[in-house]
C-alpha positions in Angstrom: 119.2 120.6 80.8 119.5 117.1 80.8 117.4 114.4 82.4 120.1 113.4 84.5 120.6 117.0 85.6 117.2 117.6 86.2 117.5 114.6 88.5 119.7 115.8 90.0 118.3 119.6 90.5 115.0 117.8 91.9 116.7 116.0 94.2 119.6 117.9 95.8 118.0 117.4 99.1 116.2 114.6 99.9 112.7 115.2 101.6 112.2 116.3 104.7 111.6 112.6 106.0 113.9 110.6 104.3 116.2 110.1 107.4 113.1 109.1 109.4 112.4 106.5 106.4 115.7 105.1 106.6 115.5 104.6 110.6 112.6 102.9 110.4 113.1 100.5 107.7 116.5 99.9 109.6 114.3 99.1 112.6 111.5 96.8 111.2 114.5 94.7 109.7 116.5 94.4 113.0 113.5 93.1 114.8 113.1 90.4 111.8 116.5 89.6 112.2 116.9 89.8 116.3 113.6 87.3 116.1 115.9 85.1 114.1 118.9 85.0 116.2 117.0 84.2 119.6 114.3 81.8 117.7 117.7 80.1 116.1 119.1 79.3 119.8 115.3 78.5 121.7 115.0 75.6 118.8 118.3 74.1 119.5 118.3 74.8 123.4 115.0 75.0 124.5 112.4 74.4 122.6 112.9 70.8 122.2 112.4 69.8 125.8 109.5 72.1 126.9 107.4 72.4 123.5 108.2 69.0 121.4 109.4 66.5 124.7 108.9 63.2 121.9 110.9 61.3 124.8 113.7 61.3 122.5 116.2 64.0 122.2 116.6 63.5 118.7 113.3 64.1 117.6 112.7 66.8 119.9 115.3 68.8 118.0 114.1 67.6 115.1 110.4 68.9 115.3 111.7 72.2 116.4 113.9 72.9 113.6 110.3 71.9 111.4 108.9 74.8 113.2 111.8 76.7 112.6 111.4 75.9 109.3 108.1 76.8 108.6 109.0 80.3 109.3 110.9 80.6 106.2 108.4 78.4 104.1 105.5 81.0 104.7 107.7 84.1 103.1 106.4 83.9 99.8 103.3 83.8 101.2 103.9 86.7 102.9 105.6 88.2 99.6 102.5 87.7 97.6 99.8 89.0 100.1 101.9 92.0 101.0 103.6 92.3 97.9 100.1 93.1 96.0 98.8 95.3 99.2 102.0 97.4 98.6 101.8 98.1 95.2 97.7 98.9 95.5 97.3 100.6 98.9 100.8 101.8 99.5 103.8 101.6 101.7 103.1 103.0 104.7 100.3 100.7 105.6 101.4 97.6 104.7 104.7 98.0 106.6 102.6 99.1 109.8 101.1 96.0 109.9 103.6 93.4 109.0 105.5 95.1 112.2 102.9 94.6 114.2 102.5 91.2 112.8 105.7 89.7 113.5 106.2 92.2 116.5 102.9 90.8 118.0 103.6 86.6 117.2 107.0 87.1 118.8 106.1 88.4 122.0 102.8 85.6 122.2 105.6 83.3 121.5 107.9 84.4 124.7 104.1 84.0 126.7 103.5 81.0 125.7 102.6 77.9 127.9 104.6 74.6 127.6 103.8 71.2 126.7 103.2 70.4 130.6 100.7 72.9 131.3 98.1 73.0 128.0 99.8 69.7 126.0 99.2 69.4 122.6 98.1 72.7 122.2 101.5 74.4 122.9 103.8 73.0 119.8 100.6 73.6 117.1 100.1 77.5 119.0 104.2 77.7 118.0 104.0 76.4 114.8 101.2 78.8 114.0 102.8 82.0 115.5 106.1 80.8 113.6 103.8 80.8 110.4 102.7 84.3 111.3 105.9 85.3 111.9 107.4 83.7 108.5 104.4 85.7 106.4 105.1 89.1 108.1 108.8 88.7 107.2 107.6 87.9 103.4 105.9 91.3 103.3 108.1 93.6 105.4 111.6 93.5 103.7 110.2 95.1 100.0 108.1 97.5 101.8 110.8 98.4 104.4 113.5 98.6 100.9 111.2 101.3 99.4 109.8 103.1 102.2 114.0 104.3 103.1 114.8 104.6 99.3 111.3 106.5 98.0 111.6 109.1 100.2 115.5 109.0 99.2 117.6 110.5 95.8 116.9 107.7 92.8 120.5 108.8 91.9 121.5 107.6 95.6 119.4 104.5 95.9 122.4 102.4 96.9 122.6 104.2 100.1 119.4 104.8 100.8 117.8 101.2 100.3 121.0 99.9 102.2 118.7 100.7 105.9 117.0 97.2 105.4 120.1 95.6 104.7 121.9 96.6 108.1 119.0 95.2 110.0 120.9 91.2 109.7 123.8 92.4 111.7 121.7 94.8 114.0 119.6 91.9 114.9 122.7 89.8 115.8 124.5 91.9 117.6 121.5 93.1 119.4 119.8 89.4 119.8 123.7 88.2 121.0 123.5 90.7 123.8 120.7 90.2 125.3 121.4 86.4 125.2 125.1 87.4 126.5 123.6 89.3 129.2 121.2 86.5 130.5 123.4 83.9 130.2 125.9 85.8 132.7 123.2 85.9 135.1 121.0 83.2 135.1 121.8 79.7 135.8 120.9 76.9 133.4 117.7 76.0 134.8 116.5 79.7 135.6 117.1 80.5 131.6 115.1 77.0 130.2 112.2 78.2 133.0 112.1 82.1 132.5 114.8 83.4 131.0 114.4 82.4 127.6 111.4 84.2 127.5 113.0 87.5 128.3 114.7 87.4 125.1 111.2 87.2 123.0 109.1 89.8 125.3 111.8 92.2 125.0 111.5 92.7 121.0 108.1 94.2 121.9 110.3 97.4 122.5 111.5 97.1 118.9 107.8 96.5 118.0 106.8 100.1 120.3 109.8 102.3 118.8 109.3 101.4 114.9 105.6 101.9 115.3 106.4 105.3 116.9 108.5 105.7 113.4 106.5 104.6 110.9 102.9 105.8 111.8 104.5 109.4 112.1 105.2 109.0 108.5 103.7 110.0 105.0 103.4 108.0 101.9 106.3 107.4 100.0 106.6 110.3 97.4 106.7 107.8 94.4 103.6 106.3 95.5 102.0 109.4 95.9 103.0 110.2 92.6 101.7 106.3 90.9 98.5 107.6 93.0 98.4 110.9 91.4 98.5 109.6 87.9 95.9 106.7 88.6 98.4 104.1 87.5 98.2 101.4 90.4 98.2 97.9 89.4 94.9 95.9 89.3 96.4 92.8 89.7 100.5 93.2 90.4 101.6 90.0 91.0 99.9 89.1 88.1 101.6 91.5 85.9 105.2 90.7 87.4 104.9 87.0 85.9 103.6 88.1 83.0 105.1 91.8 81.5 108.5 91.1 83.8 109.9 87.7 84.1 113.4 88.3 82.9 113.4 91.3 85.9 112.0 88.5 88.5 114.7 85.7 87.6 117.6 88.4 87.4 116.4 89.9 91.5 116.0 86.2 92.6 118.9 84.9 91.7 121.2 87.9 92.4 120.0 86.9 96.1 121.8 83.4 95.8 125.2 84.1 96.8 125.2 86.4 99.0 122.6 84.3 101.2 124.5 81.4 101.2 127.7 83.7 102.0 125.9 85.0 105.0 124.8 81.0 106.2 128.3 79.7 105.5 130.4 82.2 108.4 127.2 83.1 110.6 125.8 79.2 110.5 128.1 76.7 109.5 131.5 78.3 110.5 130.1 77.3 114.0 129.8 73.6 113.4 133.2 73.3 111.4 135.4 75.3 113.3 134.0 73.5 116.4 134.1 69.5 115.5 136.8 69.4 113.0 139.1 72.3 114.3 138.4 71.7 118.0 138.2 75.7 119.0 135.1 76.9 121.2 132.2 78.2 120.5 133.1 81.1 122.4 136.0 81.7 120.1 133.5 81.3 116.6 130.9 83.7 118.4 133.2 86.8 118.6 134.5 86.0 115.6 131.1 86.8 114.1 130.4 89.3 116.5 133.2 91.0 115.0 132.4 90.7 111.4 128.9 91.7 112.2 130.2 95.0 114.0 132.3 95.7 110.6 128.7 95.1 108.6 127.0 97.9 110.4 129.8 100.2 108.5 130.5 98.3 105.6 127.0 97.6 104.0 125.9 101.4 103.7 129.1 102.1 102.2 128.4 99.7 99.3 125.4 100.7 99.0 126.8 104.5 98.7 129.6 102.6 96.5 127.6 101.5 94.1 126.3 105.1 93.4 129.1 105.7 92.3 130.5 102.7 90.2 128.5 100.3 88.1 126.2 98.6 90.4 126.2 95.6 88.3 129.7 95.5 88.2 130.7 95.9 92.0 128.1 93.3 93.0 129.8 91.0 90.4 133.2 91.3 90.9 132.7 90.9 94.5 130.4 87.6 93.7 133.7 86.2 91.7 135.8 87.4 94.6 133.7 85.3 96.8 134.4 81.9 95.1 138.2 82.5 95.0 138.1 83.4 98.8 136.6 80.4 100.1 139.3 78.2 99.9 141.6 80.0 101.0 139.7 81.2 104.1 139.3 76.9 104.7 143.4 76.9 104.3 144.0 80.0 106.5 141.9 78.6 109.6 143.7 75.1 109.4 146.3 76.2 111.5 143.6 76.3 114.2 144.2 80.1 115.1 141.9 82.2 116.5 143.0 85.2 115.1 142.7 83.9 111.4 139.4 82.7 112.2 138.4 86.2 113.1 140.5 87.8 110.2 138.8 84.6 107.8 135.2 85.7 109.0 135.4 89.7 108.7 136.8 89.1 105.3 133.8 87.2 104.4 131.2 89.3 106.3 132.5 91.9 104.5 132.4 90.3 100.6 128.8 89.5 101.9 128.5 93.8 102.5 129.5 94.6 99.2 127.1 92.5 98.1 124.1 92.5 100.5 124.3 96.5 100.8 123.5 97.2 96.8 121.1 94.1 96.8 118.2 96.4 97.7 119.1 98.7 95.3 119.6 96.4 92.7 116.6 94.1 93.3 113.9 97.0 93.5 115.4 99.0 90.6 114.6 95.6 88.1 110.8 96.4 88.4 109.0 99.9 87.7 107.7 101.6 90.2 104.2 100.5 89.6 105.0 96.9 90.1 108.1 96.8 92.8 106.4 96.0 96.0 105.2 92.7 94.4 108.1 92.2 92.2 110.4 92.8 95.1 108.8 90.4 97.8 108.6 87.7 95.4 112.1 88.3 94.3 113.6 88.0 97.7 111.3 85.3 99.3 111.3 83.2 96.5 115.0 83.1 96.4 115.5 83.0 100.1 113.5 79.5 100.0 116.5 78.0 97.8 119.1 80.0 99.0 119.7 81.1 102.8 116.8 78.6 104.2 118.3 75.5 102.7 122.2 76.5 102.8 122.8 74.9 106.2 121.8 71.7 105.4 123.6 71.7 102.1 126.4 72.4 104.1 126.1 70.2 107.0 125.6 67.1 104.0 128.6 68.3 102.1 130.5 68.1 105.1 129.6 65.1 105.7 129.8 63.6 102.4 133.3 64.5 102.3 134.2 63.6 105.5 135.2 66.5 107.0 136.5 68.1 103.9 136.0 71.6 102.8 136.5 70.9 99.2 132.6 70.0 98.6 131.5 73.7 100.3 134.3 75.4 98.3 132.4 74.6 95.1 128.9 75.1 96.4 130.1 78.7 97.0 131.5 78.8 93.5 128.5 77.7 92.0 126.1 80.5 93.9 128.7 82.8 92.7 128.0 81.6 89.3 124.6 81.9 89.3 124.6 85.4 90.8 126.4 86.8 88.2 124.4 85.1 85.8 121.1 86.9 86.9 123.4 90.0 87.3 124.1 89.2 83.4 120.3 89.2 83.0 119.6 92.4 85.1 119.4 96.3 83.9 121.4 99.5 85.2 119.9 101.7 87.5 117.4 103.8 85.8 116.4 106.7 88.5 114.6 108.8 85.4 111.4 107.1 85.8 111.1 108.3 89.8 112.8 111.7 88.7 109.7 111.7 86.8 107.2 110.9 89.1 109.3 113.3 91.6 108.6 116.1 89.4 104.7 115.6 88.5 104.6 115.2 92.5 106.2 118.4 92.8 104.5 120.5 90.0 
């Protein structure tokens, strides 16, 4: 029998907890992601005037989006703290506690006092729970990636990694309608007093219900395995710089386009489609609604997709698709239509699926078992710096440069696209032998 078969016979079935795995990794990443979306709106609505009142507007906004910003400055942190504690500890652990980490700074955040009642102290308390939040994030995506695909088939780890992925569109949709819902019922002043607030205190259901998951859980079996054979990592980040390099460039920059994809029609789509087409916000808001409801199908079925087909070469083909479709989705919506706005944006959402569900796969299957925690979380943070955190500003400067022109993003997007497939050029095939391995020592 070959080793592909024997794979194969091991793994029929996945264990016993492997959908559990898969719902809460899909969990921890929908909070993440549902923190976004409401911490993206409190920074441009309300944070301003009751955490950073400069006197001017202006600067207001401006030392809010700094705190925003911080967030995704402390990831790598996050990534090489939690990233080493994964690979020498295990899953399990680590994951329990960056929930509770950003679980816990997101509800202090949605109790905390404003400038007017302890001064000073309440803009340095939200910088610092925004750096807490920030590191948590940096540790819980790799975790969250292998705790759903470990306990999955290696041959099928396109689908089973994909449960982190669907958190971005979870957390949306979920983060949208609990905005939708206040802003239907409160008045203006009622939702920059209180309401606001709502929308942070109630992710500390998500916090109760993943918790309720993931302490129920084992160790991953692979990890049990690494365990069993005595072959943890003294120092993993370490040994990711130094034995796997080529791996860490290839994950990293594989992140790069889809990222920016993902910025361009959830982020910037807004501002265009709004001051140089003249349509509502309304109308850009279920446009993306509806592109994020098509992600909650789409990006498992990559991931499954790519089981089947050269992961490598789906995630590349669709990279190239990318750079040809941008134009063209700038031409279609010219016309100021709604309903080609909403056709433009599910078209891109969904090039960003096809790319964003294998990305787990893809990016944890670069490193060996041993060393993917680390090489994972540095992977993805360290990209996510130059990629998704800086895209918006790209954009908004581009757009500006070219004075309302499209042109200038059009070949941003084609250069992420180019550098994707470049690290996908650089990157390996999926090799599930080496966990069918550790499977089987587990097992005998």
């Amino acid at each position: 029998m070959t080793t592909n078969s024997k794979a194969r016979a091991v793994t029929r079935k996945p264990p016993a907890g492997a959908l559990k795995a898969y719902v809460a990794s899909l969990t921890g990443t929908s909070l993440e992601y549902y923190d976004f979306a409401i911490y993206s709106v409190a920074s441009a609505l309300v944070f301003p005037k009751i955490f950073f009142p400069a006197g001017d507007e202006f600067v207001g906004l401006l030392l809010s989006f700094s705190a925003f910003a911080v967030g995704y400055l402390a990831r790598p942190i996050g990534g090489v703290v939690f990233g080493r504690l994964g690979d020498k500890i295990g899953r399990k652990y680590v994951l329990v506690f960056t929930l509770v980490l950003i679980g816990v700074a997101t509800v202090l955040i949605g109790a905390l006092p404003d400038y007017t009642v302890i001064g000073v102290a309440a803009p340095v308390i939200l910088v610092l729970l925004r750096l807490a939040q920030g590191i948590g994030v940096g540790g819980e995506w790799g975790g969250a990636v292998l705790l759903s695909s470990e306990f999955g088939d290696p041959n099928k780890r396109g689908f089973w990694s994909s449960a982190a992925q669907i958190g971005p569109p979870a957390g949306n949709l979920l983060a949208n309608g609990v905005l939708a819902v206040l802003a239907a019922t409160l008045s203006n002043t009622d939702f920059l007093s209180w309401g606001w607030r709502v929308a942070f205190l109630a992710s500390a259901v998500l916090v109760a219900f993943g918790l309720l998951i993931r302490l129920k859980l084992e160790e991953t079996p692979v990890f049990k395995a690494i365990q069993a054979h005595g072959d943890r990592p003294k120092a993993p980040i370490k040994e990711v710089f130094t034995t796997e390099p080529k791996a860490l460039i290839s994950a990293a920059l594989s992140r790069v386009c889809p990222d920016i994809l993902y910025a361009l029609f959830t982020v910037f789509v807004a501002v265009y489609a709004t001051k140089e087409l003249g349509m509502t916000t309304g109308n850009v808001l279920a446009a993306i609604l509806i592109g994020s409801a098509f992600q909650l199908f789409l990006i498992p079925l990559a991931g499954a997709a790519t089981d089947r087909f050269n992961r490598r070469l789906v995630y590349g083909i669709t990279a190239a698709a990318t750079a040809a479709f941008i134009p063209l989705f700038f031409l279609m919506i010219q016309g100021r239509s709604v309903v080609m706005l909403t056709i433009g944006v599910v078209i891109g959402l969904a090039l960003h699926a096809f790319m964003y569900g294998p990305q787990a796969a893809y990016i944890t299957e670069q490193f060996p078992a041993r060393l993917r925690y680390a090489g994972s979380s540095l992977a993805y943070t360290l990209a996510g710096v130059v990629g998704g955190a800086v895209a918006p500003l790209i954009f908004t400067s581009l757009y500006g440069a070219a004075a309302g022109g499209w042109w200038l993003i059009a070949l941003y997007l084609l250069a992420a696209s180019v550098v994707t497939i470049v690290g996908l050029l650089l990157g390996r095939d999926p090799q599930p032998e080496e966990d069918v391995r550790l499977l089987q020592d587990a097992q005998a």
